[in-house]
MDTraj code that builds the backbone (N, CA, C; nanometers):
import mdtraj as md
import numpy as np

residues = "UNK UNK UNK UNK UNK UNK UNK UNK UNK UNK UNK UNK UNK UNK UNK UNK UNK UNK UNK UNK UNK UNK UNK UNK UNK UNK UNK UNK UNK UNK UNK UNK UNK UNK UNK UNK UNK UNK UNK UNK UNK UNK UNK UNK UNK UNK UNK UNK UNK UNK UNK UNK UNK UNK UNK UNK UNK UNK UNK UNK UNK UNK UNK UNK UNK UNK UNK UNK UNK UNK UNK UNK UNK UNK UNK UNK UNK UNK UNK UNK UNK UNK UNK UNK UNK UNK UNK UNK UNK UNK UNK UNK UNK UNK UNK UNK UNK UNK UNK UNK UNK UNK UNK UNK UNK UNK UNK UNK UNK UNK UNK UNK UNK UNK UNK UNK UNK UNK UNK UNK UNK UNK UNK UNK UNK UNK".split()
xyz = np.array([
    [8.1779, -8.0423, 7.2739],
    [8.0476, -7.9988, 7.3046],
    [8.0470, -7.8835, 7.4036],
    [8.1676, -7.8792, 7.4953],
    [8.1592, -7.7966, 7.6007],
    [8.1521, -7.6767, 7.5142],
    [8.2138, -7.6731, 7.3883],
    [8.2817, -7.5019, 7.3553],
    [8.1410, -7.4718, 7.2437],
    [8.1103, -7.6001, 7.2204],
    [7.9783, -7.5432, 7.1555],
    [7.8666, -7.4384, 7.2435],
    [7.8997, -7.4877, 7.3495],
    [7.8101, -7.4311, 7.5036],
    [7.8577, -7.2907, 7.4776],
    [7.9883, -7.2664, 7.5437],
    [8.0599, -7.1181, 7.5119],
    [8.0452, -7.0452, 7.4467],
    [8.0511, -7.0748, 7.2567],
    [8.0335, -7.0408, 7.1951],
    [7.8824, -6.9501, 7.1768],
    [7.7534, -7.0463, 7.1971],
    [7.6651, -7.0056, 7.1639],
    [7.5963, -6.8909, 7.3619],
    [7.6976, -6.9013, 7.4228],
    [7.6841, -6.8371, 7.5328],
    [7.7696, -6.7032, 7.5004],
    [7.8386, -6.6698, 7.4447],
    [7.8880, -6.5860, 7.4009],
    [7.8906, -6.5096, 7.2924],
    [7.8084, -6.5623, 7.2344],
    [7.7581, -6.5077, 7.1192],
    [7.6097, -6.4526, 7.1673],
    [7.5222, -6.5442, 7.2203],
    [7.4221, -6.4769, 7.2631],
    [7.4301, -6.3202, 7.3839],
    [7.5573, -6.3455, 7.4597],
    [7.5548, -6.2211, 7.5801],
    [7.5966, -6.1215, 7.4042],
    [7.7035, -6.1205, 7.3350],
    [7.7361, -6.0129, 7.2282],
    [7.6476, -5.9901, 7.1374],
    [7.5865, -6.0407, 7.1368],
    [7.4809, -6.0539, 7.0176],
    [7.3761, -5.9415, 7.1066],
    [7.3107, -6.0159, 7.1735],
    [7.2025, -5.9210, 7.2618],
    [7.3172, -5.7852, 7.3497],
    [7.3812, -5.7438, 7.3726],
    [7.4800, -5.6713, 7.3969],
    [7.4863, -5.5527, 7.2944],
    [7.5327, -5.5960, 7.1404],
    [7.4975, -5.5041, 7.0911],
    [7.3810, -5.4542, 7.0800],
    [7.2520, -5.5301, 7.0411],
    [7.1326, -5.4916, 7.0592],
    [7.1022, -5.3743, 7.1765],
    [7.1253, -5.4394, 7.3041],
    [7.1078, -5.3312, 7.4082],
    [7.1903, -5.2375, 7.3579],
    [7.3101, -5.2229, 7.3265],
    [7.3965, -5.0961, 7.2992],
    [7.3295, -5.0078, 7.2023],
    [7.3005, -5.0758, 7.1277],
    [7.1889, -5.0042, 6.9801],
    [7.0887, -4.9376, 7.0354],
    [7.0158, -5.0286, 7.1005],
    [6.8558, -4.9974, 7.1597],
    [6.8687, -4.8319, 7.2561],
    [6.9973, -4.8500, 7.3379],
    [7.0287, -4.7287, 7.4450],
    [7.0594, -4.6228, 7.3494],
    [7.1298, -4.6629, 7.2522],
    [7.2039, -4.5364, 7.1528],
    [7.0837, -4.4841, 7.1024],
    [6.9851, -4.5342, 7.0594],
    [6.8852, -4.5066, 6.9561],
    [6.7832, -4.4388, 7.0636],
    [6.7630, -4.5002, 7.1989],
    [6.6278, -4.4503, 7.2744],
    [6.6640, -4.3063, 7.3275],
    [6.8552, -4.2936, 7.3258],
    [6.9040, -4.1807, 7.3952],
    [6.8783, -4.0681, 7.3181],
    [6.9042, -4.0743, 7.1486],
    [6.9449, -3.9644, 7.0503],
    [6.7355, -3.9473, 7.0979],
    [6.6658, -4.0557, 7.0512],
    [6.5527, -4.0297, 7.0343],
    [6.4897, -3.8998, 7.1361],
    [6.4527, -3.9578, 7.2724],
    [6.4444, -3.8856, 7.3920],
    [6.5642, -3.7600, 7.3544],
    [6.6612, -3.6951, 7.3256],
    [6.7370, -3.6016, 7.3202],
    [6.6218, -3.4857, 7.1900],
    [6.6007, -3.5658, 7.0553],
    [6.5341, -3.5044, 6.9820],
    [6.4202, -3.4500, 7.0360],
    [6.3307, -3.5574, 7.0993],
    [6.1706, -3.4889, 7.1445],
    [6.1833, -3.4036, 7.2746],
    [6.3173, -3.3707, 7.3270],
    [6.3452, -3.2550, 7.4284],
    [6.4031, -3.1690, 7.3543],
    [6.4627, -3.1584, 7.2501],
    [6.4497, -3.0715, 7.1950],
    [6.2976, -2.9668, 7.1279],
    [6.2442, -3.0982, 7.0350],
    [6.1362, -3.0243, 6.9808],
    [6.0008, -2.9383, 7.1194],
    [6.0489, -3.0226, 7.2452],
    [5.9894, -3.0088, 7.3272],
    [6.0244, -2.8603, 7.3610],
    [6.1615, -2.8157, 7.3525],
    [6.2024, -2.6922, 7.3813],
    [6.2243, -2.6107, 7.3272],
    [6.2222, -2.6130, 7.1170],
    [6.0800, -2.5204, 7.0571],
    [6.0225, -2.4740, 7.0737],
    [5.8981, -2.5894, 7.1193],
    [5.7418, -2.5443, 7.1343],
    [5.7376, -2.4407, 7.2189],
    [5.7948, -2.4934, 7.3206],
    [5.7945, -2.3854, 7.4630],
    [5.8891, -2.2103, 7.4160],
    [5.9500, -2.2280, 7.3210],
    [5.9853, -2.1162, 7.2910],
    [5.8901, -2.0247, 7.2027],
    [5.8507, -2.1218, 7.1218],
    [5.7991, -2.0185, 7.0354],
    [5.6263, -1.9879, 7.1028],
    [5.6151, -2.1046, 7.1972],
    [5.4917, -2.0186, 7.2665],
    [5.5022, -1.9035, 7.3432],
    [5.6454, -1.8770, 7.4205],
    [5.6890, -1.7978, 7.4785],
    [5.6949, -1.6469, 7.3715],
    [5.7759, -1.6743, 7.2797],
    [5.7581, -1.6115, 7.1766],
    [5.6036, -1.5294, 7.1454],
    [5.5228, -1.6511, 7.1115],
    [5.3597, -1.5697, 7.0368],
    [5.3470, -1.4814, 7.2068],
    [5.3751, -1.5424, 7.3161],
    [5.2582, -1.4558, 7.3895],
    [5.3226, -1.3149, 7.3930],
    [5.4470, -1.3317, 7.3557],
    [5.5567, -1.1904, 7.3868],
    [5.5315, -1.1013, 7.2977],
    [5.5260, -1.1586, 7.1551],
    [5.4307, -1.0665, 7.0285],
    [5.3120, -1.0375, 7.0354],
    [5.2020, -1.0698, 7.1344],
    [5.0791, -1.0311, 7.1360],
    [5.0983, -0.9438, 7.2542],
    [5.1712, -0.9470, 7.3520],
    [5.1939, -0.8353, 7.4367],
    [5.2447, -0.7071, 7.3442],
    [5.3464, -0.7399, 7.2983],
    [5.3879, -0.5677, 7.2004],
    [5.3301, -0.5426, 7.1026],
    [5.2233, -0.6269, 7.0934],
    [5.0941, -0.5720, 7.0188],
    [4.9579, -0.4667, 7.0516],
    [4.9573, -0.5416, 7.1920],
    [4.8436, -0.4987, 7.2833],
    [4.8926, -0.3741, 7.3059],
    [5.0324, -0.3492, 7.3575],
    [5.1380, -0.2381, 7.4127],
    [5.1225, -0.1522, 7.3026],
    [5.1441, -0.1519, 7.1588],
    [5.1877, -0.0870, 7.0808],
    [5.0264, -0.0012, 7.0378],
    [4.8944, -0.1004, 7.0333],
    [4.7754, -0.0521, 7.0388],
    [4.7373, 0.0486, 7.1491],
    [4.7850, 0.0250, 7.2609],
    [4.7198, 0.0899, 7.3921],
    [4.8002, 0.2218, 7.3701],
    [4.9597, 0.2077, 7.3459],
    [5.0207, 0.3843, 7.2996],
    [4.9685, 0.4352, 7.1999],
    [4.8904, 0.3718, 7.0856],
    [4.8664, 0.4773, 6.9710],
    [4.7620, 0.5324, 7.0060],
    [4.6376, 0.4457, 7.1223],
    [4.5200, 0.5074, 7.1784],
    [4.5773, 0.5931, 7.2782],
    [4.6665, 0.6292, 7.3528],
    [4.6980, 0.7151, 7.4463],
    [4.7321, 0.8361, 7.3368],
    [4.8479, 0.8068, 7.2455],
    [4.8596, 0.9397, 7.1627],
    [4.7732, 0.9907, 7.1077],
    [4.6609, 0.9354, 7.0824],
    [4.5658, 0.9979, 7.0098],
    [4.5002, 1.0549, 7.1008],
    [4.4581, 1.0054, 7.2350],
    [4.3821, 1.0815, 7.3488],
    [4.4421, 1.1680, 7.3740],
    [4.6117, 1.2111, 7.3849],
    [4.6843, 1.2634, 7.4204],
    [4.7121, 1.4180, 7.3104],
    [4.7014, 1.3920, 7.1698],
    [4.6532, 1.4634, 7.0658],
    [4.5208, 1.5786, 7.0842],
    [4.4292, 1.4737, 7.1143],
    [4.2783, 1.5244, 7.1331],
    [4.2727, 1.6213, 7.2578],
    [4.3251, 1.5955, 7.3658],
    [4.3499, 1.6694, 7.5001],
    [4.4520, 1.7767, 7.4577],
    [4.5751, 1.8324, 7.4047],
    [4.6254, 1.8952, 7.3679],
    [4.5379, 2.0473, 7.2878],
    [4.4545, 1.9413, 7.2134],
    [4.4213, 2.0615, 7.1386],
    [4.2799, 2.1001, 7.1729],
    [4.2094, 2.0162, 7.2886],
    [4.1328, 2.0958, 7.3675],
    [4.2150, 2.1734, 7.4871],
    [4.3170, 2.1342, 7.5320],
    [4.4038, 2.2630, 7.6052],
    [4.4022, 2.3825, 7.5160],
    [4.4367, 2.3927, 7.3616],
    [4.4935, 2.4898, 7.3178],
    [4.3254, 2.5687, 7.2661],
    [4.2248, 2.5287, 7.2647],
    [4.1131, 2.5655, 7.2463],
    [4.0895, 2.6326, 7.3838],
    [4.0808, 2.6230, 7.4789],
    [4.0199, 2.6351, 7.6183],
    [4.0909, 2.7756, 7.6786],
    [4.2613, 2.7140, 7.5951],
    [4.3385, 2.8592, 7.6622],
    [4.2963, 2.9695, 7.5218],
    [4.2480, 2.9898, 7.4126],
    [4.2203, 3.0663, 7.3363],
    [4.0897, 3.1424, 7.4213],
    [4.0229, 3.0468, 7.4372],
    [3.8773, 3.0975, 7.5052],
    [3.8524, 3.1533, 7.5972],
    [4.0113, 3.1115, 7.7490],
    [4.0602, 3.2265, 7.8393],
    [4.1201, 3.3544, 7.7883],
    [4.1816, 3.3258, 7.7242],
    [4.2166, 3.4611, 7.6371],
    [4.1233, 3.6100, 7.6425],
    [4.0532, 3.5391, 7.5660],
    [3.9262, 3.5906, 7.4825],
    [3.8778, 3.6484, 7.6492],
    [3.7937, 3.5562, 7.7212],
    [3.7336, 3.6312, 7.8376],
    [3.8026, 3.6960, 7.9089],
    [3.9496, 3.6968, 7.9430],
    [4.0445, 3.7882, 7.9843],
    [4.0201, 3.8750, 7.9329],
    [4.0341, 3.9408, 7.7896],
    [4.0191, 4.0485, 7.7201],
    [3.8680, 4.1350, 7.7763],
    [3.7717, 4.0273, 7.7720],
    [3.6351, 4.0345, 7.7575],
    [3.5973, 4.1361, 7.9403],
    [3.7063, 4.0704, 8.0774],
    [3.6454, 4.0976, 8.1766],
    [3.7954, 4.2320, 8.1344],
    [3.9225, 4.2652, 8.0966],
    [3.9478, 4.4306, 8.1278],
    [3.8701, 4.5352, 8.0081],
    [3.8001, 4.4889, 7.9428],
    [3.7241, 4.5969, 7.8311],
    [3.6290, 4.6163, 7.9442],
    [3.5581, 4.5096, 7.9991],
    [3.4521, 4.5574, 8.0995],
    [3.4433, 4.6349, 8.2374],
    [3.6181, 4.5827, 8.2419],
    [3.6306, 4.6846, 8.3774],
    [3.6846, 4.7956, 8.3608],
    [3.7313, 4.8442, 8.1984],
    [3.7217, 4.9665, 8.1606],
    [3.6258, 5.0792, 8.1487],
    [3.4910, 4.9799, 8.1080],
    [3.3574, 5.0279, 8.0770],
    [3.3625, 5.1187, 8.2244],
    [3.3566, 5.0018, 8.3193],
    [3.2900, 5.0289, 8.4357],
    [3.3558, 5.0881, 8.4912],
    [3.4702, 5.1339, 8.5214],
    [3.5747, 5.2353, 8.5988],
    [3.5178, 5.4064, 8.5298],
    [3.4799, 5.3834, 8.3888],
    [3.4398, 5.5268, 8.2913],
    [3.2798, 5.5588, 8.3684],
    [3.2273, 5.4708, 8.3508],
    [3.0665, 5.4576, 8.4083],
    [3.0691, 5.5178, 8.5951],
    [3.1636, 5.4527, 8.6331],
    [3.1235, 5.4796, 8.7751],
    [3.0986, 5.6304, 8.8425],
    [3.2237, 5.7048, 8.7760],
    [3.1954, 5.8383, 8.8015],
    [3.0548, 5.9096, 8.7703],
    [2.9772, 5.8414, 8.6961],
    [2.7924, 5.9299, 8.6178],
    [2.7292, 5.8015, 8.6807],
    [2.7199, 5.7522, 8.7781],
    [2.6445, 5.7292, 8.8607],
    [2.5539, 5.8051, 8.9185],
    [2.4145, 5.7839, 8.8925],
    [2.3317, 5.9002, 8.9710],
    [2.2318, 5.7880, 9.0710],
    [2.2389, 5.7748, 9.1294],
    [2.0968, 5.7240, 9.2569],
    [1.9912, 5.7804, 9.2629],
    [1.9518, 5.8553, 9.1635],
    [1.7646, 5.9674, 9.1978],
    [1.7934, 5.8963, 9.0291],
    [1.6455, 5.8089, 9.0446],
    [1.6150, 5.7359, 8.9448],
    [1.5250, 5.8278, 8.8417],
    [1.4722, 5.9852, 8.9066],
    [1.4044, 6.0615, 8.7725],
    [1.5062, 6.1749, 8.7680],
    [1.6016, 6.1323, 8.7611],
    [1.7416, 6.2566, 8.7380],
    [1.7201, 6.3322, 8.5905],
    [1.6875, 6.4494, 8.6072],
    [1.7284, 6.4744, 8.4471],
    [1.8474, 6.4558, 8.3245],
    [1.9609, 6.4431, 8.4231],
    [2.0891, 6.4630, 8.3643],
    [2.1172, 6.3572, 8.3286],
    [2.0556, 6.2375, 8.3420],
    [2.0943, 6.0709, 8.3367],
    [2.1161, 6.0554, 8.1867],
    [2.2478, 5.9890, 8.1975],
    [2.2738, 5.9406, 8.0699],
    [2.2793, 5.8157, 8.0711],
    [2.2250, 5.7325, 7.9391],
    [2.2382, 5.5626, 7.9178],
    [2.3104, 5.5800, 7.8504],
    [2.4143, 5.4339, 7.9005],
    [2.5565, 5.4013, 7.8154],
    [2.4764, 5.3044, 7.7340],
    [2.5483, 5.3196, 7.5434],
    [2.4891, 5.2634, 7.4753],
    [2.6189, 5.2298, 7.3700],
    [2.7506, 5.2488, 7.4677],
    [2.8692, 5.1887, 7.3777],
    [2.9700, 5.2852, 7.4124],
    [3.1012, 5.2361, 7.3269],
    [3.2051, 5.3069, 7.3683],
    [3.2607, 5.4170, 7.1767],
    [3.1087, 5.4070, 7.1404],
    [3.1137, 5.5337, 7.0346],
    [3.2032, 5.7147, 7.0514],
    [3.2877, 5.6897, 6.9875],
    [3.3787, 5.7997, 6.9712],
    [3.4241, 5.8439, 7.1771],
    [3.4111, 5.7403, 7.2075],
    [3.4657, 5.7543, 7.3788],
    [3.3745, 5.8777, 7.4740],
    [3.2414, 5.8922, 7.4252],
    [3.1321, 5.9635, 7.5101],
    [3.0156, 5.8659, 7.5085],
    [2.9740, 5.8801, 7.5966],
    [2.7871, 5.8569, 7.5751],
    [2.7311, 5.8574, 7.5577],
    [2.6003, 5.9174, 7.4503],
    [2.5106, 5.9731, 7.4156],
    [2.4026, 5.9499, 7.5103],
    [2.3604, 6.0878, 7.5652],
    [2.2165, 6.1007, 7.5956],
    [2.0739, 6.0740, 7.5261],
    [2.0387, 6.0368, 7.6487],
    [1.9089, 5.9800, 7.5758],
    [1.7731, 6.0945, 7.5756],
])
top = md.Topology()
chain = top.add_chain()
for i, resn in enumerate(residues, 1):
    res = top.add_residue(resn, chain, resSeq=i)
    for name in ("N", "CA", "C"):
        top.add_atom(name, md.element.get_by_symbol(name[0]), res)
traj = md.Trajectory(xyz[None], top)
């Protein structure tokens, strides 16, 4: 009777023994899997926010190049248009260097001539 005692004392610690051994093996892999999937998630959220940044990034440069486009070719408009009035103020200070000499101050001068262009490079009297 004693070893019947033993027996079923030793069978019960191995018996429940493996169980616990099972139970640890199984709760360990388990917990190992859902830290994994756990460290997925966290990637690929890491991930989306990193693709919506070089999205935002990639939107905000094509709006700079295009502002950057648009400003260019109002530079290249603006310097045409200096150009132009460059030209515009030495034709005028040509006029006026030719003009200055027939300056008369006696406003009923007979001799007064009105400039009415730079026709064949004289004046015509009026």
């Amino acid at each position: 009777m004693e070893m019947d005692w033993i027996t079923v004392v030793v069978t019960a610690l191995t018996s429940g023994g493996l169980v616990s051994f099972g139970s640890i093996w199984y709760s360990r892999r388990k917990a190992k899997a859902e830290t994994q999937q756990i460290e997925l998630d966290v990637i690929n959220s890491v991930k989306n926010i990193y693709q919506e940044l070089i999205t935002d990034l990639r939107g905000s440069n094509n709006e700079q190049k295009a502002e950057n486009a648009m400003l260019r070719e109002k530079m290249d408009d603006m310097e045409s248009r200096i150009s132009r009035l460059k030209e515009d103020v030495e034709k005028n200070a040509r006029r006026l260097a030719w003009l200055i000499p027939m300056t008369c101050l006696v406003s009923d001068c007979k001799r007064r001539v009105v400039y009415t262009g730079e026709e064949h490079g004289k004046p015509k009297k009026v």
